[in-house]
C-alpha positions, 0 to 999 in steps of 0.5 A: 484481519491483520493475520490475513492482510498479513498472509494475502496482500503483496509486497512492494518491489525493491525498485519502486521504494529504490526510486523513492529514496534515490530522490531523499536527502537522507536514510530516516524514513517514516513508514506512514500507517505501516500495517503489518510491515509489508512496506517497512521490511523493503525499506529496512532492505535499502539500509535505512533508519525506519520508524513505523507508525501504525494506529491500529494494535493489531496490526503493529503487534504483528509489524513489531513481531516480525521486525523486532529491530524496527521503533513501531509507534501508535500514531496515525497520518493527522497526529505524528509523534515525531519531532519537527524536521526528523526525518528524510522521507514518508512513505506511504503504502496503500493508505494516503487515500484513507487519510484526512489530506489536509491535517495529514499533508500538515503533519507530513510537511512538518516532520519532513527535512527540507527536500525531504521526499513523500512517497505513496505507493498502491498496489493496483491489478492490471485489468487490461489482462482480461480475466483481471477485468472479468474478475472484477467487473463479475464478481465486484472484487473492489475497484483497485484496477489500473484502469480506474487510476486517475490521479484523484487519490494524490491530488491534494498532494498536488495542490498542496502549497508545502510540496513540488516536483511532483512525479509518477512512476508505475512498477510491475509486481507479479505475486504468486497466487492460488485460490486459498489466497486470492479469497483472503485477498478479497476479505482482506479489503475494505470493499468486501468487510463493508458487505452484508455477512450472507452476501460476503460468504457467497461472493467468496466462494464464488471468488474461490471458484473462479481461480479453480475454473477459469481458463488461463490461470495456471494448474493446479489453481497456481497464478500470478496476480498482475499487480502493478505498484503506482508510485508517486514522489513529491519533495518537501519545499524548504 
């Protein structure tokens, strides 16, 4: 599972975690259930100090194999293993809506420095690209499409008496796709691993088969996949 999170799903653009950080009082920042470091590696690139804390050993061996440089901690979002006031920014990739967002919110808001900034990022298809919404609405490859983004997912941020100044920004992320990979994409999200194994392969190979044969996508089954990152950034009250 972690190899194919690894190899299938995109990273983040360089100016959405710029927009992030711009607004952070310093350059420590906690990669908040890192995975396999798709996140922390763009976070190193801007220069900064990064922990990365990651509950699942699979996927922080490969986190700390691809960025030995990188301090990489068993740890997740209810339960930090970092001291109060440590660092100036949480990020958060594709996951703040797996979290419990009370304990979570508690243990962002104690490790953040006065002003210091959250910020969540999802990488989300654009379905107003038309074979993006037949994708998904004829195969059911998941429900991460822009349409659907209604705010539910950074609400308890919003209300969360710890944090303010709460924003959004959305940033365009093409990312080169084929066939090979847009199967590993889909097995690599939660939506297929929780179907039945006979169900799962059929739907794959009909995901495969969709690339190869649908007008538009480019030759040779090469295309890009229309991602779009929405971002969002709260600062820490003092």
């Amino acid at each position: 599972m972690a190899e194919a999170y690894q190899q299938a799903r995109p990273s983040y653009p360089s100016p959405a975690v710029r927009w992030l950080l711009d607004a952070a009082p310093g350059r420590e920042v906690l990669d908040l259930a890192a995975g396999t470091g798709k996140l922390t590696r763009v976070i190193a690139d801007h220069g900064c100090a990064v922990t990365a804390v990651e509950p699942l050993g699979e996927m922080r061996a490969q986190l700390e194999h691809a960025y030995p440089a990188v301090t990489a901690l068993a740890g997740s979002a209810e339960q930090i293993p970092l001291d109060d006031d440590s660092v100036d920014a949480v990020l958060v990739g594709q996951a703040f809506h797996w979290f419990d967002p009370d304990r979570a919110l508690a243990e962002i808001r104690r490790v953040l420095r006065p002003w210091g900034v959250l910020g969540l990022l999802w990488n989300i298809r654009d379905d107003s690209i038309g074979w993006v919404a037949e994708l998904s609405s004829s195969l059911a490859v998941g429900h991460d499409v822009l349409s659907q983004v209604d705010g539910a997912d950074w609400a308890p941020v919003e209300s969360h008496p710890g944090f303010a100044q709460l924003e959004r920004r959305d940033f365009p992320n093409p990312t080169p796709f084929d066939a090979a990979r847009l199967v590993t994409w889909a097995a690599s999200t939660s939506h297929f691993a929780t179907m039945p194994p006979d169900r799962r392969e059929a739907t794959l190979r009909q995901v495969h088969d969709f690339a190869l044969r649908h007008p538009g996508l480019g030759d040779d089954d090469h295309f890009t996949m229309p991602f779009v990152t929405v971002t969002v950034r709260a600062r820490a009250h003092r």
